[in-house]
C-alpha positions as CSV (number, residue, x, y, z in Angstrom):
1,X,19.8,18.7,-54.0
2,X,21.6,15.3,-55.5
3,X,21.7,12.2,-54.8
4,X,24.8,9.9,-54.7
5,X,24.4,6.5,-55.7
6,X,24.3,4.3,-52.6
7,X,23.2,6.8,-50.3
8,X,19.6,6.3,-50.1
9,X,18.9,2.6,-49.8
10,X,15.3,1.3,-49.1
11,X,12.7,3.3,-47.6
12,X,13.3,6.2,-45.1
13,X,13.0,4.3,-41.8
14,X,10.8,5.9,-39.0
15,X,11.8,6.3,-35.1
16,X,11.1,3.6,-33.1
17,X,7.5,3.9,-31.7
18,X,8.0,3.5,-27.7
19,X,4.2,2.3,-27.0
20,X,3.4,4.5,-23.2
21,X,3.9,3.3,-20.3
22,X,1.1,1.6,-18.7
23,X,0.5,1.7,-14.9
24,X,0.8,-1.0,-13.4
25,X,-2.8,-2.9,-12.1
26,X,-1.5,-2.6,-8.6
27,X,0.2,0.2,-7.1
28,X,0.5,2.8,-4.5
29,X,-1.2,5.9,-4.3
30,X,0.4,7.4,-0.9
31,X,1.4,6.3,2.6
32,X,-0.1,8.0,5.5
33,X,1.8,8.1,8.6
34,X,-0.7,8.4,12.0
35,X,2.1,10.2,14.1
36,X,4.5,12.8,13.7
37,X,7.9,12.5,12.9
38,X,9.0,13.4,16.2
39,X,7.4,10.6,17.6
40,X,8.6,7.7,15.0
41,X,11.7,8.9,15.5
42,X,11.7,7.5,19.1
43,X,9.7,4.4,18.5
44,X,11.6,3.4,15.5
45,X,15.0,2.5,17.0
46,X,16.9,1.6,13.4
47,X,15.0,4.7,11.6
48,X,12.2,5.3,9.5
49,X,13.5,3.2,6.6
50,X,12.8,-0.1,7.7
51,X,9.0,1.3,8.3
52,X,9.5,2.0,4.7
53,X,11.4,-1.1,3.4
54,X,8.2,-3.1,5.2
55,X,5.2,-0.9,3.3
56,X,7.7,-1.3,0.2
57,X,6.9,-5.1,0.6
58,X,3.4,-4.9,1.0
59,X,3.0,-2.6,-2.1
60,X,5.6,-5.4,-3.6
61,X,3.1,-8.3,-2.6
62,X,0.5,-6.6,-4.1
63,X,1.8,-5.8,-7.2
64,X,3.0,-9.1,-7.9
65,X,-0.4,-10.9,-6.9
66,X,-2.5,-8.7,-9.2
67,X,0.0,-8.5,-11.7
68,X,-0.4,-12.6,-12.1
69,X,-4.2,-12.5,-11.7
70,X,-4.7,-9.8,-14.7
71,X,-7.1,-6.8,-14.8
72,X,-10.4,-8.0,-14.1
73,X,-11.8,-6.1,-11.2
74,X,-12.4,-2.9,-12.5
75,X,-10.7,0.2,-10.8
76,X,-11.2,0.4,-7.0
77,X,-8.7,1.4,-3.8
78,X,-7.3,-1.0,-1.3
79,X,-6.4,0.5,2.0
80,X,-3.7,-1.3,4.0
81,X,-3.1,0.0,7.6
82,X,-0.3,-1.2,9.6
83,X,0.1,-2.0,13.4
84,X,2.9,-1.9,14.8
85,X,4.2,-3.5,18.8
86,X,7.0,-4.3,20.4
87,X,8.3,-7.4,20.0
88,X,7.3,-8.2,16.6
89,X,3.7,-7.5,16.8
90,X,2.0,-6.7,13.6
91,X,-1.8,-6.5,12.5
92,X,-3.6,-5.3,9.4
93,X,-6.0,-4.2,8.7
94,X,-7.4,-4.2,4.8
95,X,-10.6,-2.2,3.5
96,X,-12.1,-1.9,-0.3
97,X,-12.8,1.6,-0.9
98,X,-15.2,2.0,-4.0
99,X,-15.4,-1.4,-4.9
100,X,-15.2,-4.8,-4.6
101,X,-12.8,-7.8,-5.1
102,X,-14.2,-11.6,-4.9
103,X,-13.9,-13.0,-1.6
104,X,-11.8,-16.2,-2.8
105,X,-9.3,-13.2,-4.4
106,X,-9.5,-11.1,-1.3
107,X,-8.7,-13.9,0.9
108,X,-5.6,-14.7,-0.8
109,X,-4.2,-11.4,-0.7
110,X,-5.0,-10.0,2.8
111,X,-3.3,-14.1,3.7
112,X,-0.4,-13.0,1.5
113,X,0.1,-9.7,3.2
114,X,-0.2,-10.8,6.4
115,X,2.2,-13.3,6.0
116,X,4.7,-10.9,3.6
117,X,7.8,-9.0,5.4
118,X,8.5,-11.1,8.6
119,X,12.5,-10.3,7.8
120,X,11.8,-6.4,7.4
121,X,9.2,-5.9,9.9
122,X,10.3,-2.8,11.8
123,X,11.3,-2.9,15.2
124,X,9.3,-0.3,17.8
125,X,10.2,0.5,21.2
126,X,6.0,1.3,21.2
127,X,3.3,1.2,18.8
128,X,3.4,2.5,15.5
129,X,0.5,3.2,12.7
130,X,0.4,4.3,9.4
131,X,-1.7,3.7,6.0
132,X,-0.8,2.8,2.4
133,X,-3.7,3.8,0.3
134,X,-3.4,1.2,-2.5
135,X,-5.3,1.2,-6.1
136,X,-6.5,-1.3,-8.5
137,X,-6.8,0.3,-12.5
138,X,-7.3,4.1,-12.1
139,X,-8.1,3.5,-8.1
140,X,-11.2,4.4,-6.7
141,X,-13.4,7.7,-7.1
142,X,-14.1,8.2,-3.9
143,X,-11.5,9.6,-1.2
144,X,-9.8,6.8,0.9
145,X,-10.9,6.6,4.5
146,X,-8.8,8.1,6.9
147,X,-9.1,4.9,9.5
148,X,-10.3,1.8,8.8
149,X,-13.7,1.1,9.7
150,X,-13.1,-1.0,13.1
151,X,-10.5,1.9,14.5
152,X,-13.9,4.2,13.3
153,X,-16.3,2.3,15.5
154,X,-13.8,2.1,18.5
155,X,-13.6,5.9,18.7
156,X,-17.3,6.3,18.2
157,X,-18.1,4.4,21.1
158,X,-15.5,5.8,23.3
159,X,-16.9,9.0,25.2
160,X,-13.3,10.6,25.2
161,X,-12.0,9.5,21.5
162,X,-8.7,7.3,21.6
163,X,-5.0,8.8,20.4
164,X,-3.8,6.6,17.8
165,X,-2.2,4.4,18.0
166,X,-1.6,4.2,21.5
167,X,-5.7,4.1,23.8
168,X,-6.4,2.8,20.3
169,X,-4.4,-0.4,20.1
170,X,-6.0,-1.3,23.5
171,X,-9.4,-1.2,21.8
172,X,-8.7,-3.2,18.3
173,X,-5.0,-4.3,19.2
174,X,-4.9,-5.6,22.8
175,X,-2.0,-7.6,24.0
């Protein structure tokens, strides 16, 4: 093997080292949708995707409020479910799972959520439910609750149980 003069200038230079990808603190672990597609598909006039754009900007409210606040509360789930009525009707309802955030923190964010989306907020010819099971750091190690815990304590005291969201809403989300 030779060498020509001017070939080999300086020492051999090394790939660039892409450092991984790190999660972000905030971010979405799944979306749980209470009713079957048959049904949304008559309650959501305009389509599924503006139930999606809406959950897209709760996950986006999220991601941006923790992202600015850092990663100081350890790894933990957040689970957001949506309520959905005619006429622009929308509650939330937001649990800690496995974990806890500081109440001033907490405040904040279930404020920011509830206040986030008023332009994409779907429109429903009747109610609508569904779950975005959120996570802080690695998320939490326990499962996510399948309802939040007032819909939980409606249906236990109920002597027939409650379809969500429809008996339901008339229980936690009266008119």
């Amino acid at each position: 093997m030779t060498f020509r003069r001017g070939q080999h200038q300086g020492p051999p230079k090394q790939p660039e080292q892409v450092p991984p990808a790190v999660p972000d603190y905030f971010g979405l672990n799944g979306m749980r949708l209470y009713q079957p597609d048959s049904i949304l598909a008559v309650r959501l006039p305009h389509g599924v995707g503006e139930l999606a754009a809406y959950c897209k900007t709760l996950t986006w409210v999220g991601t941006e409020y923790f992202g600015k606040l850092g990663r100081g509360f350890g790894s933990l789930g957040i689970l957001i479910v949506v309520g959905i009525k005619p006429r622009g009707r929308v509650r939330l309802w937001c649990e800690q799972v496995d974990g806890v955030v500081p109440v001033d923190v907490w405040d904040v964010f279930v404020n920011l959520l509830e206040g986030a989306g008023q332009h994409v907020r779907p429109q429903v010819l009747e109610p609508v439910a569904c779950a975005l099971e959120c996570r802080l750091g690695l998320g939490p190690k326990l499962p996510f609750p399948m309802v939040p815990r007032e819909w939980q304590r409606a249906s236990e005291s109920s002597t027939a149980g409650l379809a969500v969201p429809d008996q339901l809403f008339e229980v936690v989300f009266p008119d």
